[in-house]
C-alpha positions in Angstrom: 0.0 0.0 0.0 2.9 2.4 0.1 2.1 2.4 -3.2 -0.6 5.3 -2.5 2.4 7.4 -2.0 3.9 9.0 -5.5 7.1 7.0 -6.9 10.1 7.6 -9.5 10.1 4.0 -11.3 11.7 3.0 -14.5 8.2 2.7 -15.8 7.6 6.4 -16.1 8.8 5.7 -19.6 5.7 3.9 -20.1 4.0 7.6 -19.6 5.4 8.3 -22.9 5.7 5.3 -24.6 3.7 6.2 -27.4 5.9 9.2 -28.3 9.2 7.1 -27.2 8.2 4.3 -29.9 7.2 6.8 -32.7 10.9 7.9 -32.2 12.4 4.4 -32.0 11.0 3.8 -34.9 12.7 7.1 -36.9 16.2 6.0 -35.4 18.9 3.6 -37.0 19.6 1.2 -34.5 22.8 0.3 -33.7 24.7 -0.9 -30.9 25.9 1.9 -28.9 27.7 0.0 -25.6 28.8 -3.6 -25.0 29.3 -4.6 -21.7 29.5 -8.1 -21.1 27.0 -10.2 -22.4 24.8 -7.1 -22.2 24.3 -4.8 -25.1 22.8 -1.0 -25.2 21.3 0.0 -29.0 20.8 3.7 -29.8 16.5 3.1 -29.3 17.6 1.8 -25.3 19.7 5.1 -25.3 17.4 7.1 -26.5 14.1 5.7 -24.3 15.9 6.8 -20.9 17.4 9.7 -22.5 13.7 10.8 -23.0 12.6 9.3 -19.8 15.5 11.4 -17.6 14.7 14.6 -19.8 10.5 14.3 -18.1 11.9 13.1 -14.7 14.6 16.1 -14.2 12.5 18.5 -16.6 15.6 19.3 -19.1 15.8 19.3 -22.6 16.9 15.9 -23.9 19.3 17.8 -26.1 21.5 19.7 -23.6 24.6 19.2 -23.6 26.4 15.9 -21.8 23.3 14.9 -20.9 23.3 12.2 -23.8 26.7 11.1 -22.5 25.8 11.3 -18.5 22.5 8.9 -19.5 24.8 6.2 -21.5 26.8 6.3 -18.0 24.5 5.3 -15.8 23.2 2.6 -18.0 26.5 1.1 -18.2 26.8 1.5 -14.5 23.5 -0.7 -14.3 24.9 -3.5 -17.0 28.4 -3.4 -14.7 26.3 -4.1 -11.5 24.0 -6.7 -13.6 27.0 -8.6 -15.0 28.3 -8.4 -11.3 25.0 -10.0 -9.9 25.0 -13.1 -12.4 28.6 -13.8 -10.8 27.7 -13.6 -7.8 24.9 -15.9 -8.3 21.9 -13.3 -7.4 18.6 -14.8 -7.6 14.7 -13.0 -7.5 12.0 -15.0 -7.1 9.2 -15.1 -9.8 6.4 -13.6 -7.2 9.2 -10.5 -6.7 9.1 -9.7 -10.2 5.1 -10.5 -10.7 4.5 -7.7 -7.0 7.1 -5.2 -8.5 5.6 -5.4 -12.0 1.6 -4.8 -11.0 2.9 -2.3 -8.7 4.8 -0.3 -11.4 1.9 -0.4 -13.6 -0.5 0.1 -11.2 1.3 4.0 -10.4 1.7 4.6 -14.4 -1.7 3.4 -15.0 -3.1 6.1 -12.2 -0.4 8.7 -14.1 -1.9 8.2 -17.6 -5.3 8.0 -16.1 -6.9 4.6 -16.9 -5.7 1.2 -18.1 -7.7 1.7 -21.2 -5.4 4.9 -21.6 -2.0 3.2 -21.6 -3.6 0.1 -24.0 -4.6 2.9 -26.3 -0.7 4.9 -26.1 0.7 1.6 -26.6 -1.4 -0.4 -28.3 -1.7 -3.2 -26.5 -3.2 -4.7 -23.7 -1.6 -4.5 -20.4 -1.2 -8.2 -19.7 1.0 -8.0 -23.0 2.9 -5.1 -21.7 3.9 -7.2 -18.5 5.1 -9.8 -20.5 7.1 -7.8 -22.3 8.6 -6.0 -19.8 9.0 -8.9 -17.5 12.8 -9.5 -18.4 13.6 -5.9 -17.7 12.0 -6.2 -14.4 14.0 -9.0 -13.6 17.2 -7.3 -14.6 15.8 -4.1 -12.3 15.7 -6.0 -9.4 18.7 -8.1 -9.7 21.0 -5.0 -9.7 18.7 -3.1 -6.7 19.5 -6.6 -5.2 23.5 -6.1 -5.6 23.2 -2.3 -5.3 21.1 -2.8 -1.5 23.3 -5.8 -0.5 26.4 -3.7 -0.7 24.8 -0.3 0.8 23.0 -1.8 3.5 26.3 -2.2 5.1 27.5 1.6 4.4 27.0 4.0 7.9 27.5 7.4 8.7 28.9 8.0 12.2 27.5 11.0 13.6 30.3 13.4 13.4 29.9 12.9 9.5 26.7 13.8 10.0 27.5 17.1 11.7 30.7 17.4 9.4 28.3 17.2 6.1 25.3 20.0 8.2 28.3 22.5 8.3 29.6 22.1 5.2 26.2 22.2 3.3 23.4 24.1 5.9 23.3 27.3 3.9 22.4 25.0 0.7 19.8 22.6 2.2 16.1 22.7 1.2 13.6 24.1 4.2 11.5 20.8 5.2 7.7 21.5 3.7 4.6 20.7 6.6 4.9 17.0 7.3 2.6 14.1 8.4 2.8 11.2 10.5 0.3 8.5 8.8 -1.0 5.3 9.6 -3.8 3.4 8.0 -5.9 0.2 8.3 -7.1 -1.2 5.2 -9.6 -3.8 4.5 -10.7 -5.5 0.7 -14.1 -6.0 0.5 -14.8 -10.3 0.4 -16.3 -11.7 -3.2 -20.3 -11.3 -2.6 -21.0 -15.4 -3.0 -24.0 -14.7 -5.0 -22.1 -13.2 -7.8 -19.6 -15.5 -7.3 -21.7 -18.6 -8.3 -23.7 -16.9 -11.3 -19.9 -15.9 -12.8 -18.9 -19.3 -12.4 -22.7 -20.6 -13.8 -21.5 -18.0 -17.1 -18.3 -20.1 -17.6 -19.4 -23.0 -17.4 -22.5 -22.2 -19.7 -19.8 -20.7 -21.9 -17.4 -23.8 -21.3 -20.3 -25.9 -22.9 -21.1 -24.0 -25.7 -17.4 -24.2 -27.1 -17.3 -28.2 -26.6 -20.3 -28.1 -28.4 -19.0 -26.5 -31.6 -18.3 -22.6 -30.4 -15.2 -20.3 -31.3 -13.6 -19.7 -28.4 -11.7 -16.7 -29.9 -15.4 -15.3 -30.4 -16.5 -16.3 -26.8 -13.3 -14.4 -26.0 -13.9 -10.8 -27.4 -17.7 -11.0 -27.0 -17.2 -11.8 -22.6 -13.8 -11.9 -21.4 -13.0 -9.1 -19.4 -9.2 -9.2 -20.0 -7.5 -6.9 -22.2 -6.6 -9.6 -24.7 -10.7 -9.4 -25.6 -10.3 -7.6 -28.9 -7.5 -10.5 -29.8 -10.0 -13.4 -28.5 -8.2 -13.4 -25.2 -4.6 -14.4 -27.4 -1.7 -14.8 -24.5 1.4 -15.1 -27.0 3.4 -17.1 -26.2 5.1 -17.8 -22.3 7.7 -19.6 -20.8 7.1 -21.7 -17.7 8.0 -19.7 -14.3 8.2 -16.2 -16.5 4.8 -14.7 -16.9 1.9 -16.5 -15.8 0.4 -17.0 -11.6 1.3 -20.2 -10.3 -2.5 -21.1 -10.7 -2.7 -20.3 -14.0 0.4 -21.8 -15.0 -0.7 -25.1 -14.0 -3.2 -25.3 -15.5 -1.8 -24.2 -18.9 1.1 -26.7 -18.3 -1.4 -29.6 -18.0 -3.1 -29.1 -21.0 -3.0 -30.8 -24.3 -2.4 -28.6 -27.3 -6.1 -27.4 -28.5 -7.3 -28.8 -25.2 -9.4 -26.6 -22.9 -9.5 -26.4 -19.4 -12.3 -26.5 -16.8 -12.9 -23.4 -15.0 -9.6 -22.1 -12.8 -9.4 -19.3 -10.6 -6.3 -16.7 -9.8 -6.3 -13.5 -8.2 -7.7 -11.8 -11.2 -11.2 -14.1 -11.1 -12.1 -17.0 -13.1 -10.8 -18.1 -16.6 -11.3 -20.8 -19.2 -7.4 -21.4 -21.2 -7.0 -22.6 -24.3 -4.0 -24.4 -24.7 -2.9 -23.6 -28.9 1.1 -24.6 -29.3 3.5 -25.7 -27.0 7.3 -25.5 -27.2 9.0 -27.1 -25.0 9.0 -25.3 -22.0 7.4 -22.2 -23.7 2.9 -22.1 -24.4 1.3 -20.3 -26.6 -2.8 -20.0 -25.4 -5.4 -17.7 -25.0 -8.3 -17.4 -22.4 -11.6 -16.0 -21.0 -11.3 -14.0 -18.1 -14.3 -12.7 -15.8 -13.4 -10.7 -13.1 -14.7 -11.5 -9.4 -17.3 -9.1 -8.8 -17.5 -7.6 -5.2 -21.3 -6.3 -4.9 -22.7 -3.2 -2.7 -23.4 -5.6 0.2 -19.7 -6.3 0.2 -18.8 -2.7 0.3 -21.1 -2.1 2.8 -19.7 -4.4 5.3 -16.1 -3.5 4.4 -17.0 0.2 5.4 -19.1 -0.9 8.6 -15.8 -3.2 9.5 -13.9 0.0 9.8 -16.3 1.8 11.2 -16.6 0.0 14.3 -13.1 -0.1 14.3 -12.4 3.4 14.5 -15.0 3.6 17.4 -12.8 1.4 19.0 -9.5 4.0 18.9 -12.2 6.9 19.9 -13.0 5.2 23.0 -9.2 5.0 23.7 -8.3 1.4 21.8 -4.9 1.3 19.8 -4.8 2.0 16.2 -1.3 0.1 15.9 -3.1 -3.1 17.7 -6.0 -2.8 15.3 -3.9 -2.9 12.4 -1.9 -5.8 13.1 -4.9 -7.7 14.0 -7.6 -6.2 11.2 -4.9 -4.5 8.7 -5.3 -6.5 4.9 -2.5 -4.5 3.8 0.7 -7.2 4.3 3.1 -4.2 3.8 2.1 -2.2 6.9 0.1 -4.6 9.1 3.1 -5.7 10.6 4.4 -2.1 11.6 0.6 -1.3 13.0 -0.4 0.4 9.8 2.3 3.0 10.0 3.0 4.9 6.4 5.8 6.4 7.8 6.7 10.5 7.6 5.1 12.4 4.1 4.7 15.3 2.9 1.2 16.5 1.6 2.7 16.6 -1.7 4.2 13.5 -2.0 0.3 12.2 -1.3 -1.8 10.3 -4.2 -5.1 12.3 -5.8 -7.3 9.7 -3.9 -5.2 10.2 -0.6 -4.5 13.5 0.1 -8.0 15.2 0.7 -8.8 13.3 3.1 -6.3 13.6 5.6 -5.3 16.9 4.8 -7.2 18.9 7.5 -7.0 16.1 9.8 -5.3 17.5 12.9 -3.3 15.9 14.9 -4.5 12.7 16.3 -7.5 12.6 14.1 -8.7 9.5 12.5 -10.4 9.6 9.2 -13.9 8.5 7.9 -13.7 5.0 6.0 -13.2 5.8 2.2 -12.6 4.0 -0.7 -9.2 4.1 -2.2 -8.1 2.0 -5.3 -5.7 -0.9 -4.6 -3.6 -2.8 -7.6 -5.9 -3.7 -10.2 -8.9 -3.5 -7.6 -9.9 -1.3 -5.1 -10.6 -1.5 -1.3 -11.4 1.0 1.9 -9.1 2.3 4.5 -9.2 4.5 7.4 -6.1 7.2 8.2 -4.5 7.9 11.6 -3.0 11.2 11.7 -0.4 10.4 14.5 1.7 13.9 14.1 1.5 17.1 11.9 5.0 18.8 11.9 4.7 22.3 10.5 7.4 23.9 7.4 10.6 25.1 9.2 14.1 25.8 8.1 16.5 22.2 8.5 18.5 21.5 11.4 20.3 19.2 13.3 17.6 19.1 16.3 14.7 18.7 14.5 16.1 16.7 11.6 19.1 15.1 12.4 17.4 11.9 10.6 16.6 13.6 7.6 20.2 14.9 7.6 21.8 11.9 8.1 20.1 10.1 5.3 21.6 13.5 3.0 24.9 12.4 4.5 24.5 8.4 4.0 23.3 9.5 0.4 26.3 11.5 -0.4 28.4 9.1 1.3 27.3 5.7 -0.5 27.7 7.7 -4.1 31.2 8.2 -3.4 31.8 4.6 -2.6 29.8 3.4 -5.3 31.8 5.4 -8.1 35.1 4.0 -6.9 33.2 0.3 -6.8 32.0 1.0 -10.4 35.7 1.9 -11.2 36.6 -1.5 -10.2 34.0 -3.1 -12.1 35.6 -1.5 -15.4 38.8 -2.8 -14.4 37.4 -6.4 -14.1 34.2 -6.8 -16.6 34.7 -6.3 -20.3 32.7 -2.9 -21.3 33.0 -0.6 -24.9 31.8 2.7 -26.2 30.5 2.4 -29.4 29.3 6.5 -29.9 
């Protein structure tokens, strides 16, 4: 759920994509960097030249910046070459949680799924395959990257040493909130639940009976592949698909269909149309769970009572380890840590706004992943705009400090990478 709070992801490209492949298109790609096995083509270079340009709002044509951009993706190929040595290893549900969140926040920036099919032009289940690998490579080097910075400290006379040196140049800290929140997902109304599976299966009939799946497929599923009668592409085995889904697929006999399986996203009939080895090419028909307005109803009642509870002098941190459905914060007792109002999602940020401090919100609806559920916020401490200093922000400091200090140490370990894994310029 800390999702709700804005991010800077490698997916902003996404944002853009349209634009980004209109201009791929235009250039002559060509290798411009080898390093390793690992190449970089003038289209890579030019995708998170563009992407950079939006994040740091500079014109992609200023000078060095072309060169500064091939840098750092070196730097990332370096680490990546470094983590395959070293035998690093992400696990398939990392990549599938790190992928839906990263659409999930370009998704809400472009403004609707249907938005980003449309820039793109293709569905999103598409999209996530095909940036799947990427992903993987992403988190393989923030793997290396956090194994060697988690053991980099600052003692705290750096961290006075770097307040001196920089206090006349630091930013003044913007009003700040202490948040913490208990969510809850409203359950599957059972109701709706059985008729959807009563459609499948009706469906399910009417294709072993003679029917086109592919028409079944744009007419009812609710998937983005509709308009391509629910075609998948093709997949490999422990790449793209939920472990559900997967086994299913896997069990199938080519042309073979499945009985009704559910995942996460609802229920699905699959289509099993080639298989390669350890790589499937099917397509399916996807209806979505429905959640009805008793559902809502009794997610919102739910929270309700228990912010009744903390009125009368319970404990919101209890509450949310007991009640919490959000597995990020539960833990923690809901907390959301330290934000400012403008780091705070459209969906987020009016409602606590005016909360003073100690204040617990109303239940409201907030949208979660690729669904949607109800929270309420705990307002734990308002801390108003003031200039930095080392009383009242020696943590926020520090972390300047820490920042400044791991960039150092990482430029020098980046020099030793040269020195030991093949790399060349090609511009």
């Amino acid at each position: 759920m800390r999702g709700l709070l804005r991010t800077t992801s490698f997916f902003l490209l996404l944002a853009f994509a349209g634009t980004a492949h209109l201009c791929a298109q235009t250039i002559l790609d060509r290798i411009v960097a080898l390093v390793d096995k690992e190449i970089i083509t003038e289209s890579d270079l030019q995708e998170r030249l563009n992407m950079v340009a939006v994040q740091q709002k500079v014109d992609p044509t200023r000078p060095g910046l072309r060169r500064q951009v091939l840098e750092m993706m070196i730097a990332d190929k370096l680490i990546l070459a470094q983590a395959i040595i070293d035998s690093v290893s992400v696990t398939e549900d990392e990549v599938s949680r790190m992928l839906d969140q990263q659409f999930q926040n370009i998704i809400r920036q472009v403004g609707s799924e249907q938005r980003l099919e449309q820039i793109y032009g293709k569905p999103v289940s598409r999209l996530k395959r095909e940036y799947r690998p990427e992903m993987r490579k992403q988190l393989l080097i923030q793997r290396v990257r956090q194994t060697r910075e988690g053991s980099i400290q600052v003692a705290r006379r750096e961290v006075e040493e770097f307040y001196e040196s920089y206090r006349d140049s630091l930013p003044n800290v913007p009003e700040e909130l202490e948040l913490s929140h208990i969510f809850i997902v409203p359950k599957t109304d059972s109701t709706l639940e059985q008729q959807t599976q009563k459609r499948l299966t009706a469906m399910l009939d009417s294709i072993k009976a003679g029917g086109d799946f592919a028409d079944f497929a744009k007419r009812y599923s609710q998937d983005g592949t509709a308009a391509s009668g629910g075609d998948l592409g093709w997949a490999k085995r422990g790449v793209v698909f939920v472990p559900e889904f997967e086994e299913a697929v896997f069990a199938l006999k080519e042309k073979e269909i499945s009985n009704i399986v559910k995942t996460e996203f609802g229920y699905h009939l699959i289509q099993l149309l080639e298989r390669r080895g350890e790589s499937v090419h099917a397509r399916h028909i996807l209806l979505r769970t429905e959640k009805g307005p008793a559902s809502d109803t009794a997610a919102v009642e739910r929270l309700h009572a228990l912010r009744d509870s903390v009125v009368k002098g319970g404990s919101f941190a209890e509450l949310a380890r007991k009640f919490s459905e959000d597995d990020e914060t539960k833990s923690i007792g809901g907390d959301l840590g330290r934000v400012s109002l403008d780091q705070l999602e459209g969906d987020f940020a009016p409602v606590v706004k005016d909360l003073k401090a100690g204040e617990i919100s109303q239940p409201h609806r907030v949208t979660f992943r690729a669904s949607y559920g109800y929270q309420i916020v705990f307002v734990r401490k308002r801390i108003p705009a003031h200039t930095t200093n080392l009383n009242d922000d020696y943590k926020r400091i520090e972390q300047m400090a820490l920042f400044v200090k791991r960039n150092k140490l990482n430029a020098e370990w980046l020099e030793e990478l040269k020195k030991n894994i093949y790399y060349e310029i090609r511009l």
